[in-house]
C-alpha positions as CSV (number, residue, x, y, z in Angstrom):
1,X,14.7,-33.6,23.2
2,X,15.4,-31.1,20.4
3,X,18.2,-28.5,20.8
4,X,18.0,-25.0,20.7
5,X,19.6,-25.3,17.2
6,X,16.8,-27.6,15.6
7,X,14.1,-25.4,17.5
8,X,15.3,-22.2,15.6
9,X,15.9,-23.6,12.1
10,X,12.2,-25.4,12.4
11,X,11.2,-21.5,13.4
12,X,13.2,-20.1,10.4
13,X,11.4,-22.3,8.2
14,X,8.1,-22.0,9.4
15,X,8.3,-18.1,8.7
16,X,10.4,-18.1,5.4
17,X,6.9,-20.4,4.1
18,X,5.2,-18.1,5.8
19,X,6.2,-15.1,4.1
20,X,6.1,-16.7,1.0
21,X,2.9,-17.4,0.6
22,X,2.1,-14.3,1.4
23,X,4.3,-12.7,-1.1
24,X,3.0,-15.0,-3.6
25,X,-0.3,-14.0,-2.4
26,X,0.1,-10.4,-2.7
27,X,2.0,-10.6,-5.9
28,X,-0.8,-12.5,-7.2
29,X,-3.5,-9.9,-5.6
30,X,-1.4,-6.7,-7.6
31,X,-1.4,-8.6,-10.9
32,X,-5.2,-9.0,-10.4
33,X,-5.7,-5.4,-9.2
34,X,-4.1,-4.4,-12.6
35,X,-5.9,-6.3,-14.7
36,X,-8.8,-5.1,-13.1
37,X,-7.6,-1.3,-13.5
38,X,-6.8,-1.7,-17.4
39,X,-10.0,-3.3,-18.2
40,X,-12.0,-0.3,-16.9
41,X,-10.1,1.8,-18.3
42,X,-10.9,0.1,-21.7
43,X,-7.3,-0.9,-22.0
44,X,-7.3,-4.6,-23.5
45,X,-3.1,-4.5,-24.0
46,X,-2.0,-5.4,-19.8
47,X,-4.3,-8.5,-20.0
48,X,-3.2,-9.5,-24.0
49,X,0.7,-8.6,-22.5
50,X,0.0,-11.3,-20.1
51,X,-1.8,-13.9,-21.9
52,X,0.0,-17.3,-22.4
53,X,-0.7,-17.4,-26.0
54,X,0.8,-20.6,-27.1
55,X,-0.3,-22.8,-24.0
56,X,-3.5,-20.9,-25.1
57,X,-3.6,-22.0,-28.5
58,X,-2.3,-25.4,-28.3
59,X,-5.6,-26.4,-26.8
60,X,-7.2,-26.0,-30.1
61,X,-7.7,-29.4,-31.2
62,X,-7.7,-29.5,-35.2
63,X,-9.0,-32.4,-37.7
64,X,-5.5,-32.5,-39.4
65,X,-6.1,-34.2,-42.6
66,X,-4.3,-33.3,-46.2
67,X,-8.1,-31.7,-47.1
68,X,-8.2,-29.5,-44.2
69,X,-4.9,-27.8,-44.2
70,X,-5.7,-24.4,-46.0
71,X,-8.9,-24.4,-43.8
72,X,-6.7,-24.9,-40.2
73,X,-3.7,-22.8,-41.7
74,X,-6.2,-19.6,-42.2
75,X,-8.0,-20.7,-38.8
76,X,-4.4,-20.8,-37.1
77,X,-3.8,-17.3,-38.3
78,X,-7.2,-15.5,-37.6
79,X,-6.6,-16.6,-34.5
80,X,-3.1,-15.4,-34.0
81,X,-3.6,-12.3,-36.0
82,X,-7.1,-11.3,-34.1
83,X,-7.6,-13.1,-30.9
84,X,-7.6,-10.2,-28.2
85,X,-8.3,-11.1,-24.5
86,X,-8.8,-8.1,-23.4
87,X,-11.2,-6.8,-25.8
88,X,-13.0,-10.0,-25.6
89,X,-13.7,-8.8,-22.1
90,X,-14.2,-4.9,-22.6
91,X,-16.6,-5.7,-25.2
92,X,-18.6,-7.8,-22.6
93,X,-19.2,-4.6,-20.0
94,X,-21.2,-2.8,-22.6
95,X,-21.8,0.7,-21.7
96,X,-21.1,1.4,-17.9
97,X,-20.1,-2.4,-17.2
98,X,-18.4,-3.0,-13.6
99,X,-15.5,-5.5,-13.6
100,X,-14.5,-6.4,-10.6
101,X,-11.7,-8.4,-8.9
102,X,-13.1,-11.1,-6.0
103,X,-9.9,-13.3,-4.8
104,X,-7.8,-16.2,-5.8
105,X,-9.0,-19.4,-6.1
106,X,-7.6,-23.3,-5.3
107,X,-8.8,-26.0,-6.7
108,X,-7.5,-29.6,-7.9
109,X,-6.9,-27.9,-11.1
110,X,-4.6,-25.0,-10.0
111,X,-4.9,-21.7,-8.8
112,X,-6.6,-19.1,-10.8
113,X,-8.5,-15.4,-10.1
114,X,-12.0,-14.9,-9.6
115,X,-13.6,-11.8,-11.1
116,X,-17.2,-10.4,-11.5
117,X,-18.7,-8.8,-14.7
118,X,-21.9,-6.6,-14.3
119,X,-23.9,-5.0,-17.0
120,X,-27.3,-4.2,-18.5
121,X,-27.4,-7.5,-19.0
122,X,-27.2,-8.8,-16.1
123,X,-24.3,-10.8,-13.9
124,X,-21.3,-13.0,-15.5
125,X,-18.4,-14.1,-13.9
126,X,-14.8,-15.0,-14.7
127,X,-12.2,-17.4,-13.7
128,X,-8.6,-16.9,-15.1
129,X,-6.5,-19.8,-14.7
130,X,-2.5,-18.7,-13.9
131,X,0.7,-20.2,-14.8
132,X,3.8,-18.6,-13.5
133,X,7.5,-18.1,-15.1
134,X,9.7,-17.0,-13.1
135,X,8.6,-14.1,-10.9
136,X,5.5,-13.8,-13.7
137,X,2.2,-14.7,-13.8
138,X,0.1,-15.6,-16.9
139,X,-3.5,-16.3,-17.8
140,X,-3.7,-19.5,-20.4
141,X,-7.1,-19.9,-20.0
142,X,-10.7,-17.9,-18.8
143,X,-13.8,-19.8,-17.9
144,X,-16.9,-17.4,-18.3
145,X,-19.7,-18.6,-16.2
146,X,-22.4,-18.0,-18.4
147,X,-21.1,-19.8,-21.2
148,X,-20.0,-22.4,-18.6
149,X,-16.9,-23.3,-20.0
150,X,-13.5,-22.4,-20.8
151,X,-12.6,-20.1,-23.9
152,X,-10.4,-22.6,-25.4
153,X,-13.1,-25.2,-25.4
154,X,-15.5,-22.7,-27.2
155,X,-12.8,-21.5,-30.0
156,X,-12.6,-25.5,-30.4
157,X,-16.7,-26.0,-30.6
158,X,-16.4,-22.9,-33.3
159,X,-13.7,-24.6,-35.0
160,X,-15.5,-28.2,-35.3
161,X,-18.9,-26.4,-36.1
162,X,-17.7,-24.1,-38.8
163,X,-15.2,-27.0,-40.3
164,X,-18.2,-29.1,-40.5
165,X,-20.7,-26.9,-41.8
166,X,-18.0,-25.6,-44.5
167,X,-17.0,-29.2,-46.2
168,X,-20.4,-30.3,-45.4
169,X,-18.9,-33.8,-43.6
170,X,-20.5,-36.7,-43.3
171,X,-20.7,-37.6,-39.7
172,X,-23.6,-39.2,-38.4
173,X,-23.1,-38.4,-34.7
174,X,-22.4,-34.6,-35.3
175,X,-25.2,-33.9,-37.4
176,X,-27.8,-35.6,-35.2
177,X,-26.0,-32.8,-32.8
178,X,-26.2,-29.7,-34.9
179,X,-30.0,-30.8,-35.5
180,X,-30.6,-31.1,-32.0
181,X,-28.8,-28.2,-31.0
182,X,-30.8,-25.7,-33.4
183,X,-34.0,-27.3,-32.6
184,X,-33.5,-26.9,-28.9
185,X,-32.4,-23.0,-29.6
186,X,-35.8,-22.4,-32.1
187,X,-38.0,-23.7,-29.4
188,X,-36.6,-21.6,-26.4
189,X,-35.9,-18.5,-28.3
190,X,-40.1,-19.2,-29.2
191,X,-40.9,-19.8,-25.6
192,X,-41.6,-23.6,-26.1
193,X,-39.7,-24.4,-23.2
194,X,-42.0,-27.8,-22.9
195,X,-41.5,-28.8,-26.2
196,X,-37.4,-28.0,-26.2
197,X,-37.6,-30.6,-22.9
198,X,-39.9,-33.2,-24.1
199,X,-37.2,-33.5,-27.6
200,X,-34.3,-33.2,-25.2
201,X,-35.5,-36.4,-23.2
202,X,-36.0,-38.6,-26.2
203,X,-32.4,-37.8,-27.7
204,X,-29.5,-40.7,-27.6
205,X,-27.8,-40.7,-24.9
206,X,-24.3,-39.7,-26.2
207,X,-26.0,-36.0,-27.6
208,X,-28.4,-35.8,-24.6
209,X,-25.4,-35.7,-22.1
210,X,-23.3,-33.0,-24.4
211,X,-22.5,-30.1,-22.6
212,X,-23.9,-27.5,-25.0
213,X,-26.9,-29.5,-25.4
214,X,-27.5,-29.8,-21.6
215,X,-27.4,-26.3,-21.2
216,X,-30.3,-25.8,-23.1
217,X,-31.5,-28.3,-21.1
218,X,-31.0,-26.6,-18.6
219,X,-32.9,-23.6,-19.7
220,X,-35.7,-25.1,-20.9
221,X,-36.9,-27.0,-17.7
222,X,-36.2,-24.2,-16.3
223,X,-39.2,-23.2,-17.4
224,X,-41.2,-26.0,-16.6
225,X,-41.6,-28.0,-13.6
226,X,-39.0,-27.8,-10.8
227,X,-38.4,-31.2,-10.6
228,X,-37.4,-31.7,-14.4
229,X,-35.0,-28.4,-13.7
230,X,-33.7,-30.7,-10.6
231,X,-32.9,-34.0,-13.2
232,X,-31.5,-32.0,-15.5
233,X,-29.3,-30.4,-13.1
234,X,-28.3,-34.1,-11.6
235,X,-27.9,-35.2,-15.3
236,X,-25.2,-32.2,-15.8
237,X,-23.4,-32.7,-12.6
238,X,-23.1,-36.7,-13.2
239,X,-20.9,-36.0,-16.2
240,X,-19.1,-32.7,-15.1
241,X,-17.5,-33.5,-11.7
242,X,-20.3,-31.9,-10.1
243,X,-19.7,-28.3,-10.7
244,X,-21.4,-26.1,-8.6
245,X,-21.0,-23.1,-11.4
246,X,-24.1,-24.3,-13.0
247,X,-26.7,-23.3,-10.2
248,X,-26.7,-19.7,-11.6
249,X,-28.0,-20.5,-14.8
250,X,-31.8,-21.5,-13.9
251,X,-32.1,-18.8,-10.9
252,X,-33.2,-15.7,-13.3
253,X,-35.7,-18.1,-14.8
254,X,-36.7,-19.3,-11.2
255,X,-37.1,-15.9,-10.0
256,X,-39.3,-15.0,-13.0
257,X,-41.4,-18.2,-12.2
258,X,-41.8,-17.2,-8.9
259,X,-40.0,-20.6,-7.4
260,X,-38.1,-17.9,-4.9
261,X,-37.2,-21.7,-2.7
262,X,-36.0,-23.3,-5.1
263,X,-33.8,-20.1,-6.8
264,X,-32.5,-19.3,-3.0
265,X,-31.6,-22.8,-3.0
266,X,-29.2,-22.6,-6.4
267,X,-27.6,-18.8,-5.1
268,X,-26.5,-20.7,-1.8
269,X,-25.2,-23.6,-3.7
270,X,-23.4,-21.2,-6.3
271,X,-22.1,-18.6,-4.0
272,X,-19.7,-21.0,-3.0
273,X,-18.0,-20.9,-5.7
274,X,-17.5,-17.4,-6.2
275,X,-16.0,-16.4,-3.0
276,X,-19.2,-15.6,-1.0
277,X,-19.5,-12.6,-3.3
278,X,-21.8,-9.9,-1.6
279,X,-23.4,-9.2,-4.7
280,X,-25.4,-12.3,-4.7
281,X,-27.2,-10.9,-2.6
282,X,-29.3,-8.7,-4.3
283,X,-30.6,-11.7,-5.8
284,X,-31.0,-12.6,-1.9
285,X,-33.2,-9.9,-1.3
286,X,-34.9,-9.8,-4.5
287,X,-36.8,-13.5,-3.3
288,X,-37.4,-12.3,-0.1
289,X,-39.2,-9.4,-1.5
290,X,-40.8,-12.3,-3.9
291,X,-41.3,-14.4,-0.3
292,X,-43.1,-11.3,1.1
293,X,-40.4,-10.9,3.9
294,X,-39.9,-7.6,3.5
295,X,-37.8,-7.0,6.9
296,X,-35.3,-9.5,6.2
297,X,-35.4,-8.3,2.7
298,X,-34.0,-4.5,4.1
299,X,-31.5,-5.9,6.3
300,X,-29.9,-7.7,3.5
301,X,-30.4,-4.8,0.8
302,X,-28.3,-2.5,3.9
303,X,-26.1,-5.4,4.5
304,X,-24.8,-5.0,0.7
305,X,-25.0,-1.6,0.6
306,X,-22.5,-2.0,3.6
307,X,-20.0,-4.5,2.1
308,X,-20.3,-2.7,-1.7
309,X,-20.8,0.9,-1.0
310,X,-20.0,2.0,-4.8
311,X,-22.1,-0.7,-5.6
312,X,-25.6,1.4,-6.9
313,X,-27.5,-2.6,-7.5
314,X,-27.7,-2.5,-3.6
315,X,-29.3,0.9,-3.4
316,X,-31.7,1.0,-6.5
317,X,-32.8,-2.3,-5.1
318,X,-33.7,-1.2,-1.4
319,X,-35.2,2.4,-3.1
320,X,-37.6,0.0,-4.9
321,X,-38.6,-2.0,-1.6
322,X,-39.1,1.4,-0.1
323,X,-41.6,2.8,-2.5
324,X,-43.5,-0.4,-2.8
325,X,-43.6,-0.6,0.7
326,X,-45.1,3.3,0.9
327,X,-42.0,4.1,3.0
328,X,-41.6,7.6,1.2
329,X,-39.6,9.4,4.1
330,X,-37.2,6.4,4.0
331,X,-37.4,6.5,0.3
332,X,-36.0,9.8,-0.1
333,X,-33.8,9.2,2.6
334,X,-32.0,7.2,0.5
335,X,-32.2,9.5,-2.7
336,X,-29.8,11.8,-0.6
337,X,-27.6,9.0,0.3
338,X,-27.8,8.0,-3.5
339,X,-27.4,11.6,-4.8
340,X,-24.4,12.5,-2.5
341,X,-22.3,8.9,-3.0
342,X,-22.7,8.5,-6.5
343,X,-22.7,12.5,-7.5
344,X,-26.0,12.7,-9.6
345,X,-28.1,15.3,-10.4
346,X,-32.1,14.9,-9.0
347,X,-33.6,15.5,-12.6
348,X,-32.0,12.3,-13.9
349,X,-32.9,10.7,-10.6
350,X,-36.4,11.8,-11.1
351,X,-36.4,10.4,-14.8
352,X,-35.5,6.9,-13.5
353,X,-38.4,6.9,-11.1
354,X,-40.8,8.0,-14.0
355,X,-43.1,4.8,-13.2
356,X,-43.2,5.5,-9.6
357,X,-45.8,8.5,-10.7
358,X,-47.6,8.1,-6.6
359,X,-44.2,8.6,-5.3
360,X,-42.8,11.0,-7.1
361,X,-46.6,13.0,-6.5
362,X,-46.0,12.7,-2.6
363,X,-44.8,15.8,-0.4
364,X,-41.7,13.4,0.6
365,X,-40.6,12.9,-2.8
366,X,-41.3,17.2,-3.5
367,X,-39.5,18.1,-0.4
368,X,-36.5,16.4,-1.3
369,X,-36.8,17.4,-5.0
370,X,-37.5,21.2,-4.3
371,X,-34.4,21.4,-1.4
């Protein structure tokens, strides 16, 4: 039987872990929350303050041969002179970008902090892997989902593909790579999504299974049938630990395609690795609306609106399923909601519905507009 004694240092133990974890937790949460705050205020120097630089750059793997010294000394120093985190970032929002901070992350490789990127060009996320000194935390490392792959690893593909191309080196391997590469990019950026998956199928399999080649892969068959989209994807996963990040890349061209299924499929395998985030589900409602349920459609477009409320994706996107769906007095409902939250004026509101010209004839839309 345990004495009092052994009970109460058991219960002092239990809480001291307690509490810190959740110290670590919130300290963790506050460093996010003010990386997040100096981003939007188009403030690169808190996230470059923070930056582990030399973990950072030590990942760069260089050819170090007598030859190539002058080429990775100025390399070395381009980088250290001009490499800028945080405006590496700020320059990805564009004009009115979001950034937005979604939670901490565990996972076999460590701990790291989940953030979303929205702009004109559509949804990107972040993952920025910590290391901690002390009572301070760092970022050594960012993986950016649409390039799906860590920043180190793509200064190292620059560095490899510009040291190549510059001494012009004979390597056998690489070059059938480059040529691959560049053939796979001409035929998607022409639409030939067939052909760029028909050459990718008959390439060795040491270049096929590359990760920048797969990628293209990738986006090619997802173009084409569903089922060459689904090898590829099997192919990817066999040789990247089956990461779950890669299920957004085909669900734009899936939607486009009209293969809502299959794309609702890839958003529910993907959101779980971004924390559940409630912005996915515009893409949610977006294949209902595609699937012709337009009820369940609403009630997700209202659920988001809910969970992101200074979120205007959620709003525009129900508007739309409201006019479309001749619900005008709903429709202008929502204007006021959308007018009110967000602070805009009804002329510029009126100018974004410009191809809407039934809707913006109706007495719903004139009421609103003339009160």
């Amino acid at each position: 039987m345990m004495n009092g004694k052994v009970i109460l240092v058991l219960v002092f133990s239990m809480v001291t872990l307690f509490f810190t974890k959740a110290n670590f937790t919130d300290s963790l949460d506050a460093f996010a929350i003010r990386i997040e705050e100096s981003i939007m205020n188009s403030n690169p120097m808190y996230l470059n303050q923070c930056f582990d630089y030399k973990t950072f750059l030590n990942k760069i793997k260089y050819l170090e041969k007598p030859e190539y010294s002058e080429f990775n000394k100025g390399f070395r120093e381009g980088l250290n002179e001009n490499f800028s985190p945080g405006r590496i970032v700020i320059d990805e929002l564009l004009n009115n970008g979001s950034f937005t901070y979604l939670g901490i992350k565990k996972t076999n490789k460590g701990i790291s902090l989940l953030f979303r990127i929205f702009n004109s060009s559509g949804i990107n996320y972040h993952e920025y892997s910590i290391n901690k000194n002390g009572s301070e935390f760092y970022i050594n490392d960012i993986y950016i989902y649409n390039n799906y792959n860590y920043l180190s690893c793509l200064f190292n593909d620059l560095y490899t593909e510009t040291l190549y191309m510059s001494f012009g080196i004979k390597d056998n391997i690489y070059s059938d790579f480059l040529h691959a590469k560049m053939h796979l990019l001409n035929n998607i950026e022409k639409g030939k999504y067939k052909k760029a998956y028909k050459s990718w199928q008959v390439l060795p399999n040491e270049i096929k299974i590359n990760r920048q080649i797969l990628l293209l892969a990738i986006k090619a068959s997802g173009n084409t049938e569903p089922a060459d989209l689904t090898k590829t994807l099997n192919i990817y996963n066999s040789v990247n630990e089956n990461d779950q990040r890669i299920y957004l890349l085909p669900v734009e061209d899936l939607i486009n395609s009209k293969e809502y299924t299959k794309a609702f499929e890839y958003i529910e395998k993907f959101s779980l690795t971004v924390n559940y985030d409630p912005f996915l589900n515009y893409y949610r409602a977006s294949m209902l609306r595609g699937l012709g349920n337009t009820q369940k459609a609403e009630w997700v477009f209202n659920n988001m609106i809910t969970e992101m409320p200074k979120e205007q994706s959620g709003y525009f996107g129900l508007l739309e399923l409201y006019i479309e769906e001749l619900n005008y007095k709903n429709a202008t409902d929502l204007l006021s909601r959308i007018e009110t939250n967000f602070g805009l004026y009804k002329k510029d509101l009126s100018a974004l519905l410009i191809n809407y010209y039934d809707f913006q004839c109706s007495n719903e839309f004139k009421n609103w507009y003339e009160n």
